[in-house]
Structure formats: structure tokens, C-alpha cells
N, C-alpha and C positions, 0 to 999 in steps of 0.2 A: 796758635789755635789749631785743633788737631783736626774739630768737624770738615766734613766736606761737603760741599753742597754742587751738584747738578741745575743750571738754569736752562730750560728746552724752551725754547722762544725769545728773540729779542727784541719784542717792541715795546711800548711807551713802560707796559708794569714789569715786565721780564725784566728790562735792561737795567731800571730800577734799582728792583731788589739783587738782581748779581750787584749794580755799582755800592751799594747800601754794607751788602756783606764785606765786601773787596776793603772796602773801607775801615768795616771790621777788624781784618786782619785772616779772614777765610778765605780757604782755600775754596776757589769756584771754575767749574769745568763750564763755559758759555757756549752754547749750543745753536743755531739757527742757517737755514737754507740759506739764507739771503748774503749774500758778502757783504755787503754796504754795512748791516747791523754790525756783523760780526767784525767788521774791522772799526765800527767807531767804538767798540769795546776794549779790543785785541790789546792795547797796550796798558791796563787794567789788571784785565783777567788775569789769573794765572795762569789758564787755559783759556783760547777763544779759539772756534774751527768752524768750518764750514758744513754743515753736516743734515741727511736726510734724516729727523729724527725719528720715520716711520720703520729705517730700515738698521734693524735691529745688528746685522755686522756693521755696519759701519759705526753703528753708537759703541760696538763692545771694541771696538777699534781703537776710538777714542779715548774709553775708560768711564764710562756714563754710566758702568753695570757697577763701580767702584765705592760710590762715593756714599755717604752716609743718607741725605736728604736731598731729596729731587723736587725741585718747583716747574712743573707745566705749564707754561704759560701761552698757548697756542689761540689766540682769539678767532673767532670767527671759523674755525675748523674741527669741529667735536668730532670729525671718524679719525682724524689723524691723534688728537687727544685720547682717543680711547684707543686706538692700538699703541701709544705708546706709552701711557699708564701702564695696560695692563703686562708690557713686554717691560718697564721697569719693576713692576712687582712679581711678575716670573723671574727675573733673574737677581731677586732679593733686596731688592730695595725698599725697605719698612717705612721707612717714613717719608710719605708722597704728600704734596702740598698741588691742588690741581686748579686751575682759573677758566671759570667756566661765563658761560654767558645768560645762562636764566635758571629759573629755578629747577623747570624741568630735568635740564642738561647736571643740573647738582646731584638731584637725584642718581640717575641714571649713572653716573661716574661714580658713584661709590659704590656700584655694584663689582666694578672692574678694580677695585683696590685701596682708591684714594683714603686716603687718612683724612687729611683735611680738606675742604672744597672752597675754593676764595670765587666772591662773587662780588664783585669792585662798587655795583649797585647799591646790593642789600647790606654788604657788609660797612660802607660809607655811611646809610640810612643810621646802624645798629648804633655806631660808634657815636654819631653825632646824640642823636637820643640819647646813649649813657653820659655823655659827656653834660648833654645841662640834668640830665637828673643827679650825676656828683661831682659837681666842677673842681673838687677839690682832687678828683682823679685822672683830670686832664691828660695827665701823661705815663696814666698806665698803660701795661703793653696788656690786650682779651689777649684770653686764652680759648675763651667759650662763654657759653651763656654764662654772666654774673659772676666769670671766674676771671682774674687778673693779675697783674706782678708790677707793683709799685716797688719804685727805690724813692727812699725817702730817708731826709738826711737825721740823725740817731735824737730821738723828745731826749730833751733836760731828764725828766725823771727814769733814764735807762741808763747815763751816763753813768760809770765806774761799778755796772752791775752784772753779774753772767747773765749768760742767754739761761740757761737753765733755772736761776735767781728769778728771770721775768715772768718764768711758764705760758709764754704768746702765745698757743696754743689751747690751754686751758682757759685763760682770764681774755683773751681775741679773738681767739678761733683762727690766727691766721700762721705761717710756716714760714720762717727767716731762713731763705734757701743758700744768704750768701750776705757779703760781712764790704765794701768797698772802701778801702784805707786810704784816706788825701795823703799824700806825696806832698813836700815841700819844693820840691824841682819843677820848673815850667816845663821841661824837658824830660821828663819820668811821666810816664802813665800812671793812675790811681792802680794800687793792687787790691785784687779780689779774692777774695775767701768764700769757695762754694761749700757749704754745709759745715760752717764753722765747730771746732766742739763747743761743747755745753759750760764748758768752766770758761770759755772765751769773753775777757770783759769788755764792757763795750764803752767806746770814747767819744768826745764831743765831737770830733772833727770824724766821726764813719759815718758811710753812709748806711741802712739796712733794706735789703733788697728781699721782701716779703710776698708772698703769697696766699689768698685767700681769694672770699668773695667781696664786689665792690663794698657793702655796707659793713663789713669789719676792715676792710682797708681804711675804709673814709675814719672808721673811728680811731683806732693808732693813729692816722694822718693827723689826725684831731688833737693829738696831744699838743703838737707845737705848737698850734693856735691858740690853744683854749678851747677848743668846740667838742671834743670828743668825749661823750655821752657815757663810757665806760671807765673809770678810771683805775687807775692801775694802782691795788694797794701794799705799799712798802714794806715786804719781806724782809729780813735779816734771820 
């Protein structure tokens, strides 16, 4: 995995999502004052250090001006969060993910760069509401309001058809960003196909890792059960 990702804080969500990623198989620079945090990480990471993440050589020191995607996670500290938002989006860093404490502090930090604003409250509230309004979505990853990325394992009626054959887009409204191929090995990882071609046919045992809004997710979902309100008529 080529992405790199920046964690600035390591407490209960910071240490988290670095250990999440790690796990992954990304590459993660862990960042935090505190020694204590930063060593119950250290043998994880593929970087863990000690570091003021206020003061800007010592981050470039490190290599924090580097890395693809940066997650701020400084609770209880919004002048430190926003001098070091806006010193990772001065020295290029596009994709800022920042953890803030109310909604005011949401606001106010997208002024100074953030891309996206995590708010552990509002955004637990959001999740749990979508989840009984499509329980069938349980274990999509938001993207944003109404927008999300199911993998879901390939309806009967897609088997032995191209993706271009289904026109998902047309007839669901939703984007097949990637293609997950079961392995027969316990010991082999599933291989992944991000933005498969068009003539790529599709088999009983793929998974398809989709993209739209919750209510054309739920309805593709809908195939495998029965429930899906849209049905897809067979092309040749």
C-alpha cells in the first residue's frame, strides 16, 4: 500500500485509527508529546516519535510535511489543532481529516484548511440514524451526507456478465470503483481490482465494492435478497 497517512495525537480516536490503518497494511508516521502514548504504539507503527506537533521543524524533521493524508486528532486543544492544520496545509498536505470538539470548533477549522471535520458526537448520532433508517447498510463506510461505499458480495443476476453488460450506473445510479477476487488459500489475501475494465466479467465468488447514495446502495443490496425494488433487465 503506497498511501501514507500522518496521526497528530495519540489518544483513545488518534491511536485508533493509526492502529486500524497499521493493520491495513499502511504506512503511518504517529505523532504525540506524550511518551507513554507514543511508545504503546511504537512497536506497530511504522513510525512512532515524540514530537511537539505545534512546532513546525520538528514535524518537518520527522517527515509529517511527507505523507499523503494527515488525521489531527488533538482533543481538548483547538489553538494547537489550528496551528497545526494550518502548518500542515502550508506545507502541502491536501488531504486533512481534523477531530474537533463541538460544532462551533467544526466550523471554525475549515476555515484554516481542513477537508474533513470528525466530530465523534455528531458523527456517532449520524451513523446510528442511517443505520436503522437502511439496516441493510450496516456496514457501509459515509462518505458524506447520503453518500457511501458498500462491498457486497456479486447478486446471482451479475454473474458471468461485464460490468459494462450491467450499465450500474444507468439502470442504479451507483459506480463499481473495484472488483474483490476470493482466494482459495487461508494464507493469500483476497485480490483487488480498483476500477476494473468494462469487458471484466463478473463471478459468483467476487465481491463488488460500489459507490453511490444510501437508497441505490440499499437497492443493488436488494438483489441478493429479493427486496430490491429496481430490477435489472437482462441484456445480451
Amino acid at each position: 500500500m503506497s498511501h501514507s497517512f500522518l496521526v497528530v495525537g495519540l489518544g483513545t480516536f488518534g491511536s485508533r485509527v493509526a492502529k486500524a490503518l497499521i493493520e491495513e497494511g499502511a504506512y503511518v508516521l504517529a505523532v504525540d508529546r506524550d511518551e507513554e502514548r507514543v511508545n504503546l504504539i511504537r512497536d506497530n507503527a511504522s513510525k512512532a516519535v515524540c514530537c511537539d506537533a505545534v512546532n513546525a521543524e520538528a514535524m518537518r524533521a520527522v517527515g509529517a510535511f511527507e505523507v499523503d493524508t494527515a488525521i489531527v486528532a488533538l482533543r481538548n486543544h483547538f489553538d494547537a489543532t489550528v496551528l497545526v492544520t494550518h502548518a500542515l496545509r502550508k506545507h502541502g498536505i491536501k488531504h486533512l481529516l481534523v477531530q474537533v470538539d463541538n460544532e462551533h470548533e467544526a466550523e471554525a477549522i475549515q476555515t484554516f484548511g481542513a477537508i474533513e471535520v470528525i466530530f465523534p458526537p455528531r458523527d456517532m448520532a449520524l451513523r446510528i440514524a442511517k443505520r436503522l433508517i437502511h439496516p441493510d447498510l450496516a456496514e457501509s463506510v459515509p462518505l458524506g451526507h447520503n453518500v457511501a461505499i458498500i462491498d457486497i458480495p456479486c447478486p446471482t443476476s451479475f454473474i458471468g456478465r461485464s460490468i459494462s453488460n450491467l450499465e450500474l450506473r444507468t439502470i442504479y445510479g451507483v459506480n463499481l470503483i473495484g472488483i474483490r477476487h476470493e482466494t482459495q488459500s487461508r494464507h493469500t489475501k483476497d485480490n483487488l481490482s480498483i476500477n476494473p475494465a468494462p469487458d471484466t466479467q463478473l463471478r459468483g465468488e467476487d465481491s463488488l465494492i460500489l459507490l453511490g447514495t444510501l437508497e441505490q446502495l440499499t437497492k443493488v443490496k436488494g438483489l441478493n435478497n429479493g427486496r430490491s425494488d429496481n430490477k435489472n433487465p437482462s441484456r445480451h
